[in-house]
N, C-alpha and C positions, 0 to 999 in steps of 0.2 A: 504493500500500500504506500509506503515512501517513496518506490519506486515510479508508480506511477497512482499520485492522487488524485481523487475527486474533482472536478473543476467549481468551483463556487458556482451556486444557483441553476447548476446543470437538475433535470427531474427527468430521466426518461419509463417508458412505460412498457412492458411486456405483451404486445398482441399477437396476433395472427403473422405477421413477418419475425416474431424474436422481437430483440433488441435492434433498433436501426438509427443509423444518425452519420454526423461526418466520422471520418476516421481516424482524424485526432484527436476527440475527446472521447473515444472509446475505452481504450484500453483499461482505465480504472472498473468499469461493466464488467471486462473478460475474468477480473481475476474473480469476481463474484459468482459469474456462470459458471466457473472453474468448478469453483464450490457446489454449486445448487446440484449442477450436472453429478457429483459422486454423490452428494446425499440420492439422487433421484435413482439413480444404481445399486445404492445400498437398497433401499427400501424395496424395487422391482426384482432385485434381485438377477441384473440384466443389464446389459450393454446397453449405454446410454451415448446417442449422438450429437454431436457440437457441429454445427454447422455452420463455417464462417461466409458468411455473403451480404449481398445489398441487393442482390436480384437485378432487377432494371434501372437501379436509382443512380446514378451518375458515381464515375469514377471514384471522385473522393470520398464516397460514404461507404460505409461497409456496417457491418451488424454481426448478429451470431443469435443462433437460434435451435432448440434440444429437440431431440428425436426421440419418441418412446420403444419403449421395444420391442414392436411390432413393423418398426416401420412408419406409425404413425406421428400425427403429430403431438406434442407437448399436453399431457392432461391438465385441462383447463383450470381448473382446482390449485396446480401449481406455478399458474402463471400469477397468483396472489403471495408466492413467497418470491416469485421472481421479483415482485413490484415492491415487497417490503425489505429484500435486501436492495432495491438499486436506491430506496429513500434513506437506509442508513445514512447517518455522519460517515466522516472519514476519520474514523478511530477504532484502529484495532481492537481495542475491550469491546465497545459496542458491538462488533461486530462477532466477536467471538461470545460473546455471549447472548447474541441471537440464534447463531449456529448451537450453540451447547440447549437450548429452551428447544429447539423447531428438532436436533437430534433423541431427542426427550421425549418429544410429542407424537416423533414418528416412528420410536423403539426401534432405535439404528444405535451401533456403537462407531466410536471413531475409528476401533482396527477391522470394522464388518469389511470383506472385499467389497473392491466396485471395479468397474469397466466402463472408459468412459473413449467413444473412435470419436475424431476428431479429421475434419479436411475441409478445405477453402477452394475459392476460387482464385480468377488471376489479378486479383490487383493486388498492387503494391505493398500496402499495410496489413493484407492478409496472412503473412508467413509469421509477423511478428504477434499482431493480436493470435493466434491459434497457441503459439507460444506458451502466452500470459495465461488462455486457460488451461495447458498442461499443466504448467507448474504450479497454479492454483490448485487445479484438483489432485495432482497429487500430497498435494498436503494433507490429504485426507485419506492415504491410504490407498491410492488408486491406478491401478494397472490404462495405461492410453496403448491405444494404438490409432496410429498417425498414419491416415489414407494421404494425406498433403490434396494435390490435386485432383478434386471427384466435382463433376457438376451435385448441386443438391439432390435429386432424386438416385441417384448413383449411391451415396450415402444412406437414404431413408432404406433403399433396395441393401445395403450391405450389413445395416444395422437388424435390420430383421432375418438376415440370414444366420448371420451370426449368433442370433437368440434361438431360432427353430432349429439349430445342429444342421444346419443348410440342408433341411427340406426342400426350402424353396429355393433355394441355389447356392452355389458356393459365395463366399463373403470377400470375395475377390474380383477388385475392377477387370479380370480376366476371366472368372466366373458370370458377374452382367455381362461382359459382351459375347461369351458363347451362349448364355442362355436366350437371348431375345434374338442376333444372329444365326444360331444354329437354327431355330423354331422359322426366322424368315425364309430360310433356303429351304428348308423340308417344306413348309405350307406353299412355294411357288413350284418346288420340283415336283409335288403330289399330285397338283391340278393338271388333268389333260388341258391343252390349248391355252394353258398362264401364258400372257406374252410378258416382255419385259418391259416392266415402266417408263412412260415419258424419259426426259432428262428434266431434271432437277437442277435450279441452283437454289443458292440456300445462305441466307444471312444470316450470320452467327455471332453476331451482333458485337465483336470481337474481346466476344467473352470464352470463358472456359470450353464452351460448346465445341469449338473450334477445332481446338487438339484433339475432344473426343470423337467427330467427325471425321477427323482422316484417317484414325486408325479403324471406323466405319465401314468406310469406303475402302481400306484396302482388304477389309472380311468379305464385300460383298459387291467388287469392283465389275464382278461380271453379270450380277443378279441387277443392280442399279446404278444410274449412269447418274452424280452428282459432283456439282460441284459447288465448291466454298469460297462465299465471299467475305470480306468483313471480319477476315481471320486473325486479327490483332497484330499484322505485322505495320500494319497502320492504321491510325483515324483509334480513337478512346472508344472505349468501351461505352456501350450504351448512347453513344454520341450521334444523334440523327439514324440512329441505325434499329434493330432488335424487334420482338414482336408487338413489345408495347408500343413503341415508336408507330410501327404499322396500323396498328390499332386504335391510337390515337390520332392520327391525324388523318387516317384513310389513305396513304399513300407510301409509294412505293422508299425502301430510305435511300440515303446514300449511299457510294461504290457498290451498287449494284447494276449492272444491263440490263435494259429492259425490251433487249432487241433480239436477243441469238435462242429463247427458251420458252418453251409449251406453259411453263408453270414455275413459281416458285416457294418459298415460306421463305422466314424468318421464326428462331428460336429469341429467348430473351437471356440476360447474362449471367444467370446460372444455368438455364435450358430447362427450367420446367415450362415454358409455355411455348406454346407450337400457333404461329398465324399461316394459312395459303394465301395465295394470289396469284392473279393473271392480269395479261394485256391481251382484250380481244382485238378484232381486225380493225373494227373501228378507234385503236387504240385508248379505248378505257379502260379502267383498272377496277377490277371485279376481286373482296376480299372474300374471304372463307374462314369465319372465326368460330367459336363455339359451339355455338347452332349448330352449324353445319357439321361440325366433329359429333357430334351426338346422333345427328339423323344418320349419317354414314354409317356410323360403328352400329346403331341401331340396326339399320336395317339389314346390314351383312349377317347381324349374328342371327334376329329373327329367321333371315331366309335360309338359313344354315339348321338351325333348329326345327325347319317346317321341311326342311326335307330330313333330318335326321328322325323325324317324326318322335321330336321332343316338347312340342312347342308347351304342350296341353300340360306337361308333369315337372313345367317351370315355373317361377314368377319374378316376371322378367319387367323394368320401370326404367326411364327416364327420369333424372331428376334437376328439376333447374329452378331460378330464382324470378324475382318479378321482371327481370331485366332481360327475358329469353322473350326475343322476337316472337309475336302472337300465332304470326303463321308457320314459324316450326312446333309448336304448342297443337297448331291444329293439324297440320301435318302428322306428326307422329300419332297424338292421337286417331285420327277421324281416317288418314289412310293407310297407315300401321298397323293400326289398331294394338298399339303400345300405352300403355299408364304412362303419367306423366305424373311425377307429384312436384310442387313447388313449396322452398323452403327459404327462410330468412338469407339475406344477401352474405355470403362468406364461407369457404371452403370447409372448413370444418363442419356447417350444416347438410353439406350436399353431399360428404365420404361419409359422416351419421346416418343421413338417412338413406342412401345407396345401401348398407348391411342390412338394409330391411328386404331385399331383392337377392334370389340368386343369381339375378344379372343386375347390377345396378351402372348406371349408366350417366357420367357426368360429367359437364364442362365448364366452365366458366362463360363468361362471353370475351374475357382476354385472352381464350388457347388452352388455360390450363385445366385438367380435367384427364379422367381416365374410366377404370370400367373396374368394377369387384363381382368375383364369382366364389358363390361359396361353395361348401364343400360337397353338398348335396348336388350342385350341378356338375360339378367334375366329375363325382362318383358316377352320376349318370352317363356325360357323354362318352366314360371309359368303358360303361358298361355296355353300350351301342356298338360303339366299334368293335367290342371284342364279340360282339352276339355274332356265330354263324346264321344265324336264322334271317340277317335283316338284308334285304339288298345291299349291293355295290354301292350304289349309289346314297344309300340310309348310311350304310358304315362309311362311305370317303366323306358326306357331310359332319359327320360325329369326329372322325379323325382331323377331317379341317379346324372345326372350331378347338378340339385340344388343343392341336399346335399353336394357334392365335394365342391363346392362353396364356403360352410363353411367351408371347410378345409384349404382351402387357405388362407396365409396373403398378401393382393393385397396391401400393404403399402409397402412390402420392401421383400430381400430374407428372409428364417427363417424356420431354418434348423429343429425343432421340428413339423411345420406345413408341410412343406415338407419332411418330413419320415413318419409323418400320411400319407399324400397324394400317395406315393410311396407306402408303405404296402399296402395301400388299392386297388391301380390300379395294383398288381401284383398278389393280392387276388382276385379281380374281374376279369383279366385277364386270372388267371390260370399260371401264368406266373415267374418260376422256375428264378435265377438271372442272372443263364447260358441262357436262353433262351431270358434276357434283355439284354444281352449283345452281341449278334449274330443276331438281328437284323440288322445290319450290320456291316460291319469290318471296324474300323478305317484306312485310309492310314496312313504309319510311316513317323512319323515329328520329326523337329530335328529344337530346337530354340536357336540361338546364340548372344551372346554382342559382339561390336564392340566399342573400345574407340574412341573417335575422339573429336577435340578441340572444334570444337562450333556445338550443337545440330542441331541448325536451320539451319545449311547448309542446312539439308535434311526436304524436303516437301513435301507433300501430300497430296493427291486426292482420290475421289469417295473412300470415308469411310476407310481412312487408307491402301488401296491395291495398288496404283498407288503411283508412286513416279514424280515429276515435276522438280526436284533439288534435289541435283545438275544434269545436261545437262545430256543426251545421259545413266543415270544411271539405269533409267526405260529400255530404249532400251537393254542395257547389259544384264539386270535382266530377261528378254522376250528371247533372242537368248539363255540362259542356260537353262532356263524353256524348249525352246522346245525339248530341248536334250533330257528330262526323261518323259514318260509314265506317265499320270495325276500327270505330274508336276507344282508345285505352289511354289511362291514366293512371298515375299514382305518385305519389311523395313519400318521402321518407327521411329522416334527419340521417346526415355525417354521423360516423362513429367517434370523429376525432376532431372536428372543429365547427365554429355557431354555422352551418350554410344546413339549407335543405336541397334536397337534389330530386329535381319532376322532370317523370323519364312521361314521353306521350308520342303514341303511334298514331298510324290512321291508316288511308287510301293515296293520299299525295301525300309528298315533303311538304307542300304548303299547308294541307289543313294540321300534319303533322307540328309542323312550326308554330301554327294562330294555336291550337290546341296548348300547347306546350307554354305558351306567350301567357294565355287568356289564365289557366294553372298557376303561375308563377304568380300574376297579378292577385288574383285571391288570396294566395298564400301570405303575400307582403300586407295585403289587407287584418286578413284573422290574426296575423300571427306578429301584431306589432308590441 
């Protein structure tokens, strides 16, 4: 702690990203994750993961955030001792005698073993902060091991292995890549008539992605033709580039071509989020973001499961937030005929209630997102293919979707196992990106901030789409809605700062806009 102290007036707070902020006033954080991280091993009794990153956030920021032992992420519960050690003073007694009361509380002793894997990505200050929380946590008695360079999902995938006695794969960055690898080349050599995918390029936003990419590409150099842009030998990380970039501002980023390729993504700068895109003839730029990841992965597996003639002895859902375009909602539902359920806005609601499903199915609307299968439908589709009794064609659909299986990282989104998966369900498909993308037609949305003094004025109901407060605001929200042709609306307060945020669809980007406008203005009204 002398080493590196507390900054005066600094307060940060434990969410859904970890700990995040610029990367020089971190390090006093690391040595306390150091800590949290072994208590959370003692008590689990299990490999607990430190993950050094900033995701998409600009070069100089970095963070660090725990992995449970599944894979998942951080039990919510203990993002409340994360929050009360980072509000400590900067005084060792306080601080040791926080730790001695919270080791007390959770019947852990100081020499109980722990396990605590640790790796970052590539900027700068990451080698040093991962450091600080070694040597934190070992002060408590705790065996590390040091992945160094793993995109995030890579970790979440090595940290669960390591807990199940690599069930699910070996715990080695050479274990994920034959496992999703080996599974791509078996699911395309199985198929009569697989042709081999487009060509790809691929912004990698010139984050960690990048290195994992080529060694990618030289596993499956003859099965898929890609190439990397944006691969940090220039231009910053995260700098006009990556999938949020894409995502944000609807266009294509920079050092990228937009002239010599069928199709492209962008990954984000640790690679859990996956964006597509194209330039049609008319050169417009057509994205492919959540949605669309969801109806895809959807309907590959439905159709696979309806000829493995599984469909009836599954319970298979989509699952997404109020922020999923109306007409992928009614797509899935109405021509799928897949359940959708919709859940409060943020990843942890949408892999909770995904384990409700032996298929559960989810994205974000920035890329990230994946698919969990439980154990019940494995058992199943294992039991199919191995049945002599069932057609060729019964057993190679039951054997297709096993191997897909493997291509999945069922821990977390992860934007490398999700563009295998993609390739290969628009290879098996047949399915050109224009023709992924006209599936159906997005309605045009239009989502706006409103400032307003105190957040919690505004509440809500049944998963973010109703509003209960302030009075009569829901009712205002319903009389404008019925003005426009599958019109939608809703508001909901920031998690993190005074704004409200009214997302509204429609038929056109104009009634989209006046909808969205006319929302906003009520809201400034009720909510003064």
């Amino acid at each position: 702690m002398l080493e590196y102290p507390k900054p005066c007036g600094i307060i940060l707070g434990y969410g859904t990203a970890g700990f995040r902020t610029r990367a020089d006033i971190l390090p006093w954080i690391m040595i306390r994750i150091g800590l949290l991280a072994s208590l959370r091993s003692k008590v689990k009794q299990a490999c607990i993961g430190a993950m050094i990153t900033a995701s998409h956030n600009p070069e100089h920021d970095n963070g660090v955030k725990l992995i449970d032992p599944y894979g998942e992420m951080l039990d919510q519960s203990w993002e409340v001792y994360a929050n009360n050690l980072s509000s400590l003073d900067d005084n060792i007694h306080v601080l040791w005698d926080y730790l001695e009361t919270l080791m007390t509380q959770l019947n852990v002793q100081l020499n109980d073993k722990a396990t605590v894997a640790i790796a970052y990505d590539t900027r700068q200050s990451s080698p040093l902060l991962s450091n600080i929380v070694k040597r934190a946590a070992e002060i408590l008695n705790t065996n590390i091991m040091n992945f160094e360079l793993l995109t995030t999902p890579q970790l979440h995938y090595t940290v669960r292995c390591y807990n199940d006695n690599e069930v699910y794969g070996r715990y080695t960055e050479a274990g994920y890549f034959d496992k999703i690898c080996t599974a791509f080349r078996k699911l395309i050599e199985m198929t009569p008539g697989a042709k081999h995918s487009e060509e790809l390029a691929i912004d990698a936003a010139n984050g960690i992605g990048a290195q994992k990419l080529v060694y990618l590409n030289q596993r499956l150099s003859d099965l898929l033709k890609i190439e990397i842009f944006n691969d940090g030998t220039k231009g910053h990380l995260n700098e006009k580039c990556g999938a949020d970039y894409v995502k944000l501002y609807q266009k294509a980023p920079d050092g990228l071509p937009l002239t010599n390729y069928p199709k492209y993504c962008s990954i984000d700068g640790d690679a859990d989020r996956l964006i597509y895109y194209f330039i049609d003839e008319n050169q417009h730029f057509h994205m492919l973001d959540g949605d669309r990841f969801s109806v895809l992965f959807a309907s590959f597996i439905s159709s696979k499961l309806k000829k493995a003639k599984l469909m009836d002895q599954v319970k298979m859902g989509v699952i997404q937030t109020a922020y999923a375009n109306g007409s992928s909602t009614n797509y899935i539902v109405n021509t799928m005929k897949v359940p959708v359920a919709c859940v409060p806005t943020g990843v942890k609601h949408l892999h909770h209630k995904a384990l409700d499903y032996d298929i559960g199915i989810y994205f974000e609307a920035n890329g990230h997102g994946t698919v969990l299968f439980s154990d019940n439908l494995k058992s199943k589709v294992k039991a199919a293919l191995e049945d002599q009794n069932r057609t060729d064609e019964e057993r190679l659909a039951a054997n297709q979707l096993h191997v897909f299986i493997d291509i999945i990282n069922e821990t977390v989104g992860d934007a490398l196992a999700d563009l295998l998966a993609t390739e290969a369900i628009l290879c098996l498909m047949n399915l050109p990106i224009e023709g992924w993308l006209h599936l159906y037609n997005d309605l045009p949305q239009r989502q706006l901030k409103v400032a307003i003094k105190d957040r919690t004025m505004i509440q809500t109901i049944d998963a973010e789409r109703r509003c209960i407060a302030p009075a009569h605001l829901q009712d205002c929200i319903d009389e404008l809605v019925s003005k426009y042709p599958s019109g939608r609306s809703f508001v909901r307060p920031s998690g993190t700062e005074d704004i409200v945020r009214v997302y509204a669809e429609a038929v056109t980007q104009a009634d989209a806009d006046k909808l969205a406008d006319d929302v906003r203005k009520i809201v400034e009204e009720l909510a003064k």
